[in-house]
C-alpha positions, 0 to 999 in steps of 0.5 A: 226828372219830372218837375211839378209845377204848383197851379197858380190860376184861381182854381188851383190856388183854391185848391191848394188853400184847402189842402192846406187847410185840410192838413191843419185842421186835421192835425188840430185832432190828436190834440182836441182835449179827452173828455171834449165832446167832438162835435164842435171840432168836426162841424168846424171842420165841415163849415170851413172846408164846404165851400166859399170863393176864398177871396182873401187867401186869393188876394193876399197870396196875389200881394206877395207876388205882386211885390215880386215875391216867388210862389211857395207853400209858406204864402199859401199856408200863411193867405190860407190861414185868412180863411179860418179868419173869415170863417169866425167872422161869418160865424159871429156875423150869422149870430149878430144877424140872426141868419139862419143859412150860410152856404146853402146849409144851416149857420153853425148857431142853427145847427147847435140849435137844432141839435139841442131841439132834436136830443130833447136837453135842458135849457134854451135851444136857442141859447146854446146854439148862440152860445156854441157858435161863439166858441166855434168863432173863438177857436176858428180865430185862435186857429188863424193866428196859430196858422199864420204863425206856423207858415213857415216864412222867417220869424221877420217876415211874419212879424211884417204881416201880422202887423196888418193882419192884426189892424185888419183884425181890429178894423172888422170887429170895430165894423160890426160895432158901427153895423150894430150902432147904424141900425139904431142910427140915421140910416144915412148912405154916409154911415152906411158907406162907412160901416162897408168900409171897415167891416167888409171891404178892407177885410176883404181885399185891401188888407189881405193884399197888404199882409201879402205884400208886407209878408214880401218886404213891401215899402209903404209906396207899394203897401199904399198903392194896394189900398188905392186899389184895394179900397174901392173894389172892397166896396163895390164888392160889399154893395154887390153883395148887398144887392144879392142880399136881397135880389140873388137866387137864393139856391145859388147864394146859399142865403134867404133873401128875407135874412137882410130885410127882416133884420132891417140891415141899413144897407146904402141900398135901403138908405138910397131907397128912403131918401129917394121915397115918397110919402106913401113908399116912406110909409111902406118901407117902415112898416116893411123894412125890419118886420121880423115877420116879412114874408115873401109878398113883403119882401117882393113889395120892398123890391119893388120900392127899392126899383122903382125909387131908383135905388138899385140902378144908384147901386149899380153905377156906384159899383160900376165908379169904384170898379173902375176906379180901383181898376185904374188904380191898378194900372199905374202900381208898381206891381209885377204883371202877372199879378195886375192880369191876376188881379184884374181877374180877381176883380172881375170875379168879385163883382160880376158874380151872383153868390 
């Protein structure tokens, strides 16, 4: 008899997450009500399935075996319902940001928007495609709760995760308000380190781990021990991401580098860069940083700055600080070893990385 075993490095724990969310999806189909114009149920499905590093399901499936819990199809379905999640806070981001890419192809607010252009309807282009994509996030949100419901583990167990799953919920769209209140704020490193905590690195990586692992039965010295970990490689992820925002190739990060510097993002990159410029920088940066019609000159000028200013180099020894500290946090939890070598991996991938 031939015993198949299932793939448990990266790439084919990805593979599994999207077979399961391949399988859910199409099975949303037969249920789409009559008389609902398609269009919004398939450009769902191609926006969640095209793509994406999957890192939550990837961290909270390595919670649950971290915590001694054995591989199985109910975790991945349950990790992979975090990527519908993922896909409605991208989706709002998009909107919130106005970016106009994602993945290398048009956010689903441009998409709408063009659609609407293209067949020449009535109303505002621009308003149906913002209007559109918020649906799409409603239902990307709705489809994640379903999905988590639906993994398969015992009615405890789910009840166990999604007490963090619903903190973590509450913890990112409370970080959009804080991203929204901090571009009209100080622009000070602190605010901008708090907004990265809340509505990018606990999302993340922290919680994510957590469901898993209280998905698993984990006492609170293990749940705890995740975040000490956790925490700081969310954020260095996020500031890693902060700078492919605006120094990444955009052919290999699927994002304009103008996107973040046209919207005046306050960024701990562009808050470092203030604080650290002159009279003259100061100047340029005001006129620059949030100019909605930035072109590519600018934005190389404002590269510029933030090197010269000594901003980028700060990032990057701030990365470098709290991988290692989350690495060392790592070392001394209580974790099952194929988890902490997982990980170490995973953490590895998430901040070397240039998309």
């Amino acid at each position: 008899m031939t015993v198949t075993v299932a793939p448990t490095d990266a790439s084919g724990l990805r593979a599994r997450f999207d077979a399961e969310l391949a399988g859910f999806l199409e099975r949303q189909g037969p249920d789409w009500p009559d008389g609902a114009p398609r269009g919004v149920f398939t450009a769902l499905q191609r926006f969640v399935l095209a793509g994406g590093k999957r890192l939550r399901p990837l961290f909270c499936y390595w919670g649950w075996r971290g915590a001694g819990a054995p591989d199985g199809t109910p975790i991945v379905v349950a990790a992979a319902a975090l990527e519908l999640f993922h896909a409605f806070a991208l989706i709002h981001d998009d909107i919130l940001d106005g970016s106009d890419r994602r993945r290398g192809e048009p956010s689903v607010h441009r998409l709408f928007a063009d659609l609407h252009a293209r067949s020449s309807w009535r109303g505002d282009p621009e308003a149906y495609g913002r209007n559109t994509a918020l649906l799409c996030g409603d239902l990307c949100a709705a489809w994640s709760d379903q999905m988590f419901h639906e993994c398969g583990l015992s009615t405890e167990q789910v009840h166990r995760g999604y007490g963090v799953f619903a903190l973590m919920r509450t913890e990112v769209i409370a970080g959009e308000y804080l991203d929204l209140v901090s571009g009209v704020g100080d622009g000070s490193v602190a605010s901008a380190l708090t907004v990265i905590r809340m509505k990018a690195a606990r999302y993340t990586v922290t919680r994510p781990l957590q469901i898993g692992a209280a998905l698993a039965g984990a006492g609170p010295e293990l749940i705890a021990a995740l975040g000490e970990f956790g925490d700081p490689l969310g954020d260095a992820f996020q500031l890693r991401d902060d700078v492919l925002g605006v120094f990444g190739d955009p052919a290999v990060t699927g994002k304009s580098v103008l996107d973040d510097l046209r919207e005046g993002k306050p960024t701990v990159m562009m808050a470092l860069a203030r604080s650290a410029a002159d009279r003259s920088q100061t100047i340029r940066l005001r006129e620059l940083f949030g100019n909605p019609a930035l072109d590519a000159d600018g934005a190389a000028e404002l590269r510029a700055i933030i090197e010269v200013t000594g901003a980028l180099e700060r990032i990057e020894q701030m990365i470098r600080v709290r991988t290692e500290a989350a690495l060392a946090a790592l070392q001394s939890a209580m974790v099952a070893d194929e988890a902490r070598s997982a990980l170490v991996a995973l953490a590895g991938q998430a901040i070397d990385r240039h998309a």
